[in-house]
SEKEPA-879671 format. One record per atom (N, C-alpha, C, O): x negated, y, z negated; atom name; residue in three letters; residue number from 1. Coordinates in steps of 0.1 Angstrom, whole numbers, plus 2048, in hexadecimal, padded with zeros to 3 digits. Last residue first. Layout:
% SEKEPA-879671
+-----+-----+-----+-------+--------+-----+
:   u :   v :   w : atome : residu : num :
+-----+-----+-----+-------+--------+-----+
:   X :   Y :   Z :    CA :    Ala : NUM :
...
+-----+-----+-----+-------+--------+-----+
END
This chain:
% SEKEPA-879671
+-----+-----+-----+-------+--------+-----+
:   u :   v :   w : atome : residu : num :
+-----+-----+-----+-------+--------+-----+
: 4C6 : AE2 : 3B1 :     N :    Unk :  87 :
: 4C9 : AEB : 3A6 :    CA :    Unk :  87 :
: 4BD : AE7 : 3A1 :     C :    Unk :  87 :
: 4B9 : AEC : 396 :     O :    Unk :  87 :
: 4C6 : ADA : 3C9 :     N :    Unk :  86 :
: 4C3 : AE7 : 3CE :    CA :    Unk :  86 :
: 4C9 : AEA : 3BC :     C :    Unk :  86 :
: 4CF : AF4 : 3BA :     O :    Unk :  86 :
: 4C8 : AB9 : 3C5 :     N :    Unk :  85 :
: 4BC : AC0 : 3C7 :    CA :    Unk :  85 :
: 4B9 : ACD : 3C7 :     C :    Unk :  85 :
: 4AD : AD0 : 3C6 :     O :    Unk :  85 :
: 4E7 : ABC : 3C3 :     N :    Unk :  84 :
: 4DE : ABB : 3B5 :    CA :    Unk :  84 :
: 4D1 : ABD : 3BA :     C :    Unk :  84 :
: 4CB : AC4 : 3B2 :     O :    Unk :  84 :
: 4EE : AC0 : 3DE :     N :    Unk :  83 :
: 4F0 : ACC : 3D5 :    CA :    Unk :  83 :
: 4E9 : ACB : 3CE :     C :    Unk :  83 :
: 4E1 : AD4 : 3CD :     O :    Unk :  83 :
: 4E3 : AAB : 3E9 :     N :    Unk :  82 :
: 4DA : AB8 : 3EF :    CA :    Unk :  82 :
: 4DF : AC4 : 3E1 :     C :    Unk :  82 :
: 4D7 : ACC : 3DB :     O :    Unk :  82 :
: 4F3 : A95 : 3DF :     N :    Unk :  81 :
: 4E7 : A93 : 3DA :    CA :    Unk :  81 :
: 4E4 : AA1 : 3DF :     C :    Unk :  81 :
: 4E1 : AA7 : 3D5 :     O :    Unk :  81 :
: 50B : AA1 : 3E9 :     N :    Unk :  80 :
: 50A : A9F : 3DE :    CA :    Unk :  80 :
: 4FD : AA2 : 3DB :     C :    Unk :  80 :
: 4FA : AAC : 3D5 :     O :    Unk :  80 :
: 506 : A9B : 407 :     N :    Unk :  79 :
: 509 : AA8 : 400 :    CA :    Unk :  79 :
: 506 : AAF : 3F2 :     C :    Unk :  79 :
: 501 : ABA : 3EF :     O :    Unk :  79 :
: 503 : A82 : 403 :     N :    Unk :  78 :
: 4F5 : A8A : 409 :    CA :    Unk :  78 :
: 4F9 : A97 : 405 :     C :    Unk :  78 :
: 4F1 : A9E : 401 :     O :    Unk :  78 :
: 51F : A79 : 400 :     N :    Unk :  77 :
: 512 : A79 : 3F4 :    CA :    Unk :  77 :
: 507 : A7C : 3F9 :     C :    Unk :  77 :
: 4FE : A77 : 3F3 :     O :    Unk :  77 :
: 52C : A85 : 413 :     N :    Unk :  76 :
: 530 : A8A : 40A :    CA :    Unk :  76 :
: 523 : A83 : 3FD :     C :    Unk :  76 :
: 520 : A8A : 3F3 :     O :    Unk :  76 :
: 522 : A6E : 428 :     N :    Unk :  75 :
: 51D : A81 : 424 :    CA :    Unk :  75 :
: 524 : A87 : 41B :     C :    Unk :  75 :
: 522 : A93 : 41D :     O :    Unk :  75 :
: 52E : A5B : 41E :     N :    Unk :  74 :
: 51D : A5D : 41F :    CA :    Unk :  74 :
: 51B : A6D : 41F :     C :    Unk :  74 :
: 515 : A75 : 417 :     O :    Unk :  74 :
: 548 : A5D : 41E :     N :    Unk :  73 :
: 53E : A58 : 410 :    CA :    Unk :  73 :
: 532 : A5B : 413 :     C :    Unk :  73 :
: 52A : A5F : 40A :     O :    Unk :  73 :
: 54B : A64 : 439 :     N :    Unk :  72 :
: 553 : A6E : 42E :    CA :    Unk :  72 :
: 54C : A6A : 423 :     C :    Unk :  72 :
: 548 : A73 : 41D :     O :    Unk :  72 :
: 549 : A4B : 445 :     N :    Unk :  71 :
: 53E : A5C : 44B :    CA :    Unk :  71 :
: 544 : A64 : 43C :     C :    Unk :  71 :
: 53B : A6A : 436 :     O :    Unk :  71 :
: 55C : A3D : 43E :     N :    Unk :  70 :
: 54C : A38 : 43A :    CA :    Unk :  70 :
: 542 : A47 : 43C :     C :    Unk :  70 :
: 539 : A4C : 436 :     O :    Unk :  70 :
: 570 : A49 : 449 :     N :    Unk :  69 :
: 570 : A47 : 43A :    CA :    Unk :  69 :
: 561 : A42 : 436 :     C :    Unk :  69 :
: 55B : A43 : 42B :     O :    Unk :  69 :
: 56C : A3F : 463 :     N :    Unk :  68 :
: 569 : A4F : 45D :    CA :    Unk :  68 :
: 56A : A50 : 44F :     C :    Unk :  68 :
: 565 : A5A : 44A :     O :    Unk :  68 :
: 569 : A27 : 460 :     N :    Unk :  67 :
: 55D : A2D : 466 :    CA :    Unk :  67 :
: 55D : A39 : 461 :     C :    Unk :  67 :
: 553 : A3F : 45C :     O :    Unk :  67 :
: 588 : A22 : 458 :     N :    Unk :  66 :
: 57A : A1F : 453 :    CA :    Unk :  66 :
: 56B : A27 : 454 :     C :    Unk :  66 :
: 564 : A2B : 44B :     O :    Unk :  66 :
: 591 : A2B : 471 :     N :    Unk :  65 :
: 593 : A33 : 467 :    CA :    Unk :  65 :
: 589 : A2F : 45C :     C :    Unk :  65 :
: 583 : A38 : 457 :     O :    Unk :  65 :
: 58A : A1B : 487 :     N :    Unk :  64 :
: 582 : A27 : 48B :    CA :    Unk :  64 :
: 587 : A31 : 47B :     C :    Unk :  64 :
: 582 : A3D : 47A :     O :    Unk :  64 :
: 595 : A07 : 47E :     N :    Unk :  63 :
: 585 : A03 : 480 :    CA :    Unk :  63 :
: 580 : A15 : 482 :     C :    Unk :  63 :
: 576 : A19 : 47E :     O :    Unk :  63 :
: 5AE : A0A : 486 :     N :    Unk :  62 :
: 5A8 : A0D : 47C :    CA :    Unk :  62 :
: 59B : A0B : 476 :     C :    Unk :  62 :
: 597 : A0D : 46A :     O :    Unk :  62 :
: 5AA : A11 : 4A6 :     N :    Unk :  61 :
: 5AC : A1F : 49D :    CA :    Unk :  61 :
: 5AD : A1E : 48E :     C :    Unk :  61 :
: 5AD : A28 : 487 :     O :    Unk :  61 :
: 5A1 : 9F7 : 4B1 :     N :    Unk :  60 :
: 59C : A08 : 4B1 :    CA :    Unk :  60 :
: 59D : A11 : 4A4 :     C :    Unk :  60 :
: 595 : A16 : 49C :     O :    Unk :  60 :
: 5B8 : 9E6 : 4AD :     N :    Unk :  59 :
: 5AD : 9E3 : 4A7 :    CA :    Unk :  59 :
: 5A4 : 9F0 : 4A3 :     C :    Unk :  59 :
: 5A1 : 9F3 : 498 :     O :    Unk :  59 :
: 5CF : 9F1 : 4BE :     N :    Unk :  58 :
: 5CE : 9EB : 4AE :    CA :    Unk :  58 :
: 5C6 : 9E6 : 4A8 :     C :    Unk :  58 :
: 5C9 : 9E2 : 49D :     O :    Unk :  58 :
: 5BF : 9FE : 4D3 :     N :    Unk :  57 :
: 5C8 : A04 : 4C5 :    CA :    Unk :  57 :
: 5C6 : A01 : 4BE :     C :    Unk :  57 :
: 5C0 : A06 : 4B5 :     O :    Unk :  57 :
: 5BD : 9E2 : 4DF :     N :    Unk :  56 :
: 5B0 : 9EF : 4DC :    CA :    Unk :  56 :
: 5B7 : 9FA : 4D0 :     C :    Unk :  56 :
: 5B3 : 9FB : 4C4 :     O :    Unk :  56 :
: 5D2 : 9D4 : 4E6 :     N :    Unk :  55 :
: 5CC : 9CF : 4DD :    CA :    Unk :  55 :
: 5C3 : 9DB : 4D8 :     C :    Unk :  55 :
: 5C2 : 9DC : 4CC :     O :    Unk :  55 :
: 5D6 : 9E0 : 4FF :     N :    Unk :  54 :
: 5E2 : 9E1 : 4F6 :    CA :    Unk :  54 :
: 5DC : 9E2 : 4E9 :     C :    Unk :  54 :
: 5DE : 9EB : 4E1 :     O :    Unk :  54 :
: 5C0 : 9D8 : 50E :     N :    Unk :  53 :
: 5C5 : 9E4 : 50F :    CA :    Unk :  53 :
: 5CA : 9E7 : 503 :     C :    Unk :  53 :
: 5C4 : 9F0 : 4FC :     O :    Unk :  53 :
: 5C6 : 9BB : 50F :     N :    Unk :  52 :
: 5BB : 9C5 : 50C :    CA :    Unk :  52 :
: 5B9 : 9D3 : 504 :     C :    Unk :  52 :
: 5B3 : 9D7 : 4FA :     O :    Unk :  52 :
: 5DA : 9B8 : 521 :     N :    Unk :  51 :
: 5DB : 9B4 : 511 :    CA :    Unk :  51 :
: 5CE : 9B9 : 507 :     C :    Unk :  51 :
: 5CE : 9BA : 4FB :     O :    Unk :  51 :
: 5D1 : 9C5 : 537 :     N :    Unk :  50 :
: 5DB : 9CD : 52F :    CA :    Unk :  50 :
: 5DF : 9CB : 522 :     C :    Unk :  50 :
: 5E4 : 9D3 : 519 :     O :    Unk :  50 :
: 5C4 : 9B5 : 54B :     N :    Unk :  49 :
: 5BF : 9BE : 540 :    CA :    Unk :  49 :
: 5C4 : 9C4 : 539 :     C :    Unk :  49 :
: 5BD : 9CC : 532 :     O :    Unk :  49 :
: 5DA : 99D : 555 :     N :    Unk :  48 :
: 5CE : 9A6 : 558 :    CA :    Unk :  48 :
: 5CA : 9AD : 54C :     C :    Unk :  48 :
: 5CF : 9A9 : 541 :     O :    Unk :  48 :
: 5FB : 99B : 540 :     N :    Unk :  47 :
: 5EF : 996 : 54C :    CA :    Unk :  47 :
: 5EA : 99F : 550 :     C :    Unk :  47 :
: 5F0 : 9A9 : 550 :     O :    Unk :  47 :
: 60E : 9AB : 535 :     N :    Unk :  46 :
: 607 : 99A : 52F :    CA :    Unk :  46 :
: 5FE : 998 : 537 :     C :    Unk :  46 :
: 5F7 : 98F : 533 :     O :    Unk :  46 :
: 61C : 9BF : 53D :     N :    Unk :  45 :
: 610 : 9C4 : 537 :    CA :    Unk :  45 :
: 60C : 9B4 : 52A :     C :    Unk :  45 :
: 60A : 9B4 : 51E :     O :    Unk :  45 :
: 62E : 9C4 : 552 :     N :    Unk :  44 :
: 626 : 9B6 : 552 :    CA :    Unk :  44 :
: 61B : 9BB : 54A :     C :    Unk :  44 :
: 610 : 9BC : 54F :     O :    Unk :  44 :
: 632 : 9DD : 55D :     N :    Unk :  43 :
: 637 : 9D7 : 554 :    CA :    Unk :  43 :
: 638 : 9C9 : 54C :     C :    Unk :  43 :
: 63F : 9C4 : 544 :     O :    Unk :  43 :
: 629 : 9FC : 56D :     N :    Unk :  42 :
: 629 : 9EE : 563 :    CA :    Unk :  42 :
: 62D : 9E6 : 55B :     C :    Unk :  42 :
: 62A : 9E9 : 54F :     O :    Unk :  42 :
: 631 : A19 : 572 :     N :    Unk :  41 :
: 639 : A09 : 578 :    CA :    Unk :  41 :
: 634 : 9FC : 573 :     C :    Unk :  41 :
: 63B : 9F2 : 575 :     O :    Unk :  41 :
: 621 : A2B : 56A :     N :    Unk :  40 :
: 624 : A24 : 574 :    CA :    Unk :  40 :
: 62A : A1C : 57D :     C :    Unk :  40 :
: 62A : A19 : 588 :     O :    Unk :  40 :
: 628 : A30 : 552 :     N :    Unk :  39 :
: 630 : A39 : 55C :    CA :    Unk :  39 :
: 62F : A34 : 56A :     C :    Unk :  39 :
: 637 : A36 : 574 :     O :    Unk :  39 :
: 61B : A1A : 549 :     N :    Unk :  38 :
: 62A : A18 : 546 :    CA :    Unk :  38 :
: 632 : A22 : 54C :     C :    Unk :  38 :
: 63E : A21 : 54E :     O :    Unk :  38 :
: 600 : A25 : 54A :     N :    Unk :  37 :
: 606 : A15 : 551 :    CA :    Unk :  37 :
: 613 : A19 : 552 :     C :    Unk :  37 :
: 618 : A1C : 55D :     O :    Unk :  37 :
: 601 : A36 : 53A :     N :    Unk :  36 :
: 602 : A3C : 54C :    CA :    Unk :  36 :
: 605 : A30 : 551 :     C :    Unk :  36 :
: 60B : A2F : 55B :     O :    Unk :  36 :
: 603 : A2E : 525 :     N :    Unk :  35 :
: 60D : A34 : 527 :    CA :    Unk :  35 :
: 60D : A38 : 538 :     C :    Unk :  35 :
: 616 : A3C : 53F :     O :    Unk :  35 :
: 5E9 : A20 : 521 :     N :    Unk :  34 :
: 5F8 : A18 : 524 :    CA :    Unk :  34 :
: 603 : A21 : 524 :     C :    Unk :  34 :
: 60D : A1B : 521 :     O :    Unk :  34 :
: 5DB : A31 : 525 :     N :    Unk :  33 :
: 5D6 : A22 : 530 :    CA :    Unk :  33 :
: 5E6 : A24 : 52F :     C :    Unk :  33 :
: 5EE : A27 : 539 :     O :    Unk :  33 :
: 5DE : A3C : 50E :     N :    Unk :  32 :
: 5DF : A43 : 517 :    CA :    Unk :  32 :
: 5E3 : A3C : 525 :     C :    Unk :  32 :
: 5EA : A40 : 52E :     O :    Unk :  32 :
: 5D4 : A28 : 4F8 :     N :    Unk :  31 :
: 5E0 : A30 : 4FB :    CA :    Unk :  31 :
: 5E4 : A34 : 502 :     C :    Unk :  31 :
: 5F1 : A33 : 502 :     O :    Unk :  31 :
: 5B6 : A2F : 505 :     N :    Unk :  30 :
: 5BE : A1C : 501 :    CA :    Unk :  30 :
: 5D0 : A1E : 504 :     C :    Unk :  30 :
: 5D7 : A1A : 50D :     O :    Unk :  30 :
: 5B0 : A3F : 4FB :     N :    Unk :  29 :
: 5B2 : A3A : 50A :    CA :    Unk :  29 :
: 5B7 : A31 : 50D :     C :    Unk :  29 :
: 5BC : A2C : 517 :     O :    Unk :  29 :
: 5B2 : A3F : 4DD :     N :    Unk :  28 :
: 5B7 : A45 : 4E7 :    CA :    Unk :  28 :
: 5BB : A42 : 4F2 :     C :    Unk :  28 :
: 5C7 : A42 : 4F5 :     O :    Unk :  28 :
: 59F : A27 : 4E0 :     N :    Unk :  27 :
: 5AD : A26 : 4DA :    CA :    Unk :  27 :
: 5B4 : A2D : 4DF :     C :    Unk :  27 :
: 5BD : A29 : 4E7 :     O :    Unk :  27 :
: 584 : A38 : 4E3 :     N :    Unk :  26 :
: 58D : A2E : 4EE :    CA :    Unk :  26 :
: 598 : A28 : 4E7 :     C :    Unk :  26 :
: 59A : A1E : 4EE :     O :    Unk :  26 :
: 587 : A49 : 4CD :     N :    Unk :  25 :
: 589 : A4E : 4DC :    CA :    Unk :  25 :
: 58A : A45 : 4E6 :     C :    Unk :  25 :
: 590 : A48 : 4F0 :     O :    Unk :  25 :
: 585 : A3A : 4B8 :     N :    Unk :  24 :
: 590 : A3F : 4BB :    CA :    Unk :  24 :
: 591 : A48 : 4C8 :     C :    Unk :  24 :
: 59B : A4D : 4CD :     O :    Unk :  24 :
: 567 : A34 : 4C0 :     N :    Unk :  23 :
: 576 : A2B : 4BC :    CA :    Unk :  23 :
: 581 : A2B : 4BC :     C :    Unk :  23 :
: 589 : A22 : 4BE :     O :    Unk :  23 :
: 559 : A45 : 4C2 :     N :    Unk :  22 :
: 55A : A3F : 4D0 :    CA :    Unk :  22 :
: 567 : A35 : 4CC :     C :    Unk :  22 :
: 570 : A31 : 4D4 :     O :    Unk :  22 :
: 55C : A55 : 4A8 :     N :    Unk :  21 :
: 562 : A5B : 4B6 :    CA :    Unk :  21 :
: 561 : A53 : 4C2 :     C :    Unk :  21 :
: 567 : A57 : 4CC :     O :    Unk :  21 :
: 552 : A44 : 499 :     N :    Unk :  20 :
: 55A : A47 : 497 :    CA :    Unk :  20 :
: 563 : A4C : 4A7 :     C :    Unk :  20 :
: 56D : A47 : 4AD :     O :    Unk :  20 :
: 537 : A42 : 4A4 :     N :    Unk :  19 :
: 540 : A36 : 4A4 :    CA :    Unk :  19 :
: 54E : A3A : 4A4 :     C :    Unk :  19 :
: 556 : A34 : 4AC :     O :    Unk :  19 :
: 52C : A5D : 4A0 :     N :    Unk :  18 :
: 52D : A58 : 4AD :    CA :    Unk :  18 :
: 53A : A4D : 4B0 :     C :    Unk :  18 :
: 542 : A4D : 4B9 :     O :    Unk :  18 :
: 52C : A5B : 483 :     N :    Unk :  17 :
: 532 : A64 : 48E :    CA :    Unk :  17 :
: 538 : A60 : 49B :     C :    Unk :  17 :
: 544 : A5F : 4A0 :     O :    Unk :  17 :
: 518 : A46 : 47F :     N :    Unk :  16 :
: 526 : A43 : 47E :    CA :    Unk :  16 :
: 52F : A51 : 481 :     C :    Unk :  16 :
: 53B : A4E : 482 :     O :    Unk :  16 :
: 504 : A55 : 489 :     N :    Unk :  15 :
: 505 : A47 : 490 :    CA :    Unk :  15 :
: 517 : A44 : 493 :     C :    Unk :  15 :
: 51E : A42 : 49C :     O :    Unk :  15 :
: 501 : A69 : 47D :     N :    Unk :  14 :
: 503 : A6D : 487 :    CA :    Unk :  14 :
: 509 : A5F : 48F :     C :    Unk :  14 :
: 510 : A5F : 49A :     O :    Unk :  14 :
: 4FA : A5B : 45F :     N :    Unk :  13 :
: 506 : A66 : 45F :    CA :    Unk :  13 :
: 50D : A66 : 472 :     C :    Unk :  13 :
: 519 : A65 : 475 :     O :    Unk :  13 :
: 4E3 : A50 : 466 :     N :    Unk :  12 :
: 4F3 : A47 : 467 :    CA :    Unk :  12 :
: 4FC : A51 : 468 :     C :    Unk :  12 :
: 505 : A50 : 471 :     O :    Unk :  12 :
: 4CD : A60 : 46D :     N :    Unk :  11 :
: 4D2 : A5D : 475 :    CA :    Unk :  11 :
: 4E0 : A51 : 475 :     C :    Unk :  11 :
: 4E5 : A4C : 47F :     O :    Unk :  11 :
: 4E0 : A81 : 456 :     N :    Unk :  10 :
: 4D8 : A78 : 45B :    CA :    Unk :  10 :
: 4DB : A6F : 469 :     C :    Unk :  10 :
: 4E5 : A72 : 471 :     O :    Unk :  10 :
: 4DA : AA8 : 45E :     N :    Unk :   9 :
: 4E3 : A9C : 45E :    CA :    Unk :   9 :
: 4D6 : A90 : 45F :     C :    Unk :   9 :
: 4CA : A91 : 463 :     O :    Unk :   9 :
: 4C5 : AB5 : 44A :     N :    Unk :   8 :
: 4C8 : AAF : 45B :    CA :    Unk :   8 :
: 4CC : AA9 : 459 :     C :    Unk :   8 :
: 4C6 : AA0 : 453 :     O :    Unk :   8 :
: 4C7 : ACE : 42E :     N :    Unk :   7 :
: 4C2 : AC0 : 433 :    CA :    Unk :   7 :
: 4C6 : ABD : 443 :     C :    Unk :   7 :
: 4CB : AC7 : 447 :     O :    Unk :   7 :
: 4C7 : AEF : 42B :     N :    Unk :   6 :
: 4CF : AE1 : 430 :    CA :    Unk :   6 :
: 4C7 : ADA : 436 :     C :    Unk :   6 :
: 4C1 : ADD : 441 :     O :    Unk :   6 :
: 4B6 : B06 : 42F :     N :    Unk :   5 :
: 4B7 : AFA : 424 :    CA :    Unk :   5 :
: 4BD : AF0 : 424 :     C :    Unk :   5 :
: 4BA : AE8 : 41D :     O :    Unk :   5 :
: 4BC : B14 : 445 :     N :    Unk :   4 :
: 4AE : B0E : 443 :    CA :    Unk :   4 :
: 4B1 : B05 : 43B :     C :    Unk :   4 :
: 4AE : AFA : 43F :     O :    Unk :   4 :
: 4D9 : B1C : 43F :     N :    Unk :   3 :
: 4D9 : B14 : 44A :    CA :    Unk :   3 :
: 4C7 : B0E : 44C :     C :    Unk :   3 :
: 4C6 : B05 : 455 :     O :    Unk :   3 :
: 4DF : B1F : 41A :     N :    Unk :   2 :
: 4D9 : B25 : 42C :    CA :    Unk :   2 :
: 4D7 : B1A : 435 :     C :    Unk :   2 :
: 4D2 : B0F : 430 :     O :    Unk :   2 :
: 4F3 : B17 : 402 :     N :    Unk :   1 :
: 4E7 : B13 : 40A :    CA :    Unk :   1 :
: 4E7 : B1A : 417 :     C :    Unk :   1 :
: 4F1 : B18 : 41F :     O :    Unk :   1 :
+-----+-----+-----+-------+--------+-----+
END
């Protein structure tokens, strides 16, 4: 297929793109939070925002493997369906 004949991404495909990457990119930061906390000098990571913090990982990043396992079914059957239309 040429780049004229490919269909346009759709608008879930891009939705759950998006999802994906805001998911595991604040998980990331999530990570990061607590490793500069901990060069900091933190160590009370029970009070203020840090149970928070902690908690974003372990929810984030498998919510954010779903999402991408969900992007991986859908365009892999928009793929599908475009090949059997181009025969």
């Amino acid at each position: 297929m040429t780049d004229v004949e490919k269909t346009p991404t759709s608008r879930a495909e891009r939705s759950l793109a998006f999802m994906v990457a805001s998911t595991i990119g604040i998980s990331v930061l999530a990570f990061l939070a607590i490793i500069i906390g901990t060069a900091a000098g933190v160590r009370d990571f029970g009070s203020g925002l840090w149970p928070v913090i902690i908690f974003l990982p372990l929810i984030g990043l498998p919510i954010g493997l779903i999402f991408m396992i969900v992007l991986l079914v859908v365009s892999t059957r928009r793929r599908l369906r475009d090949a059997r239309g181009s025969r």
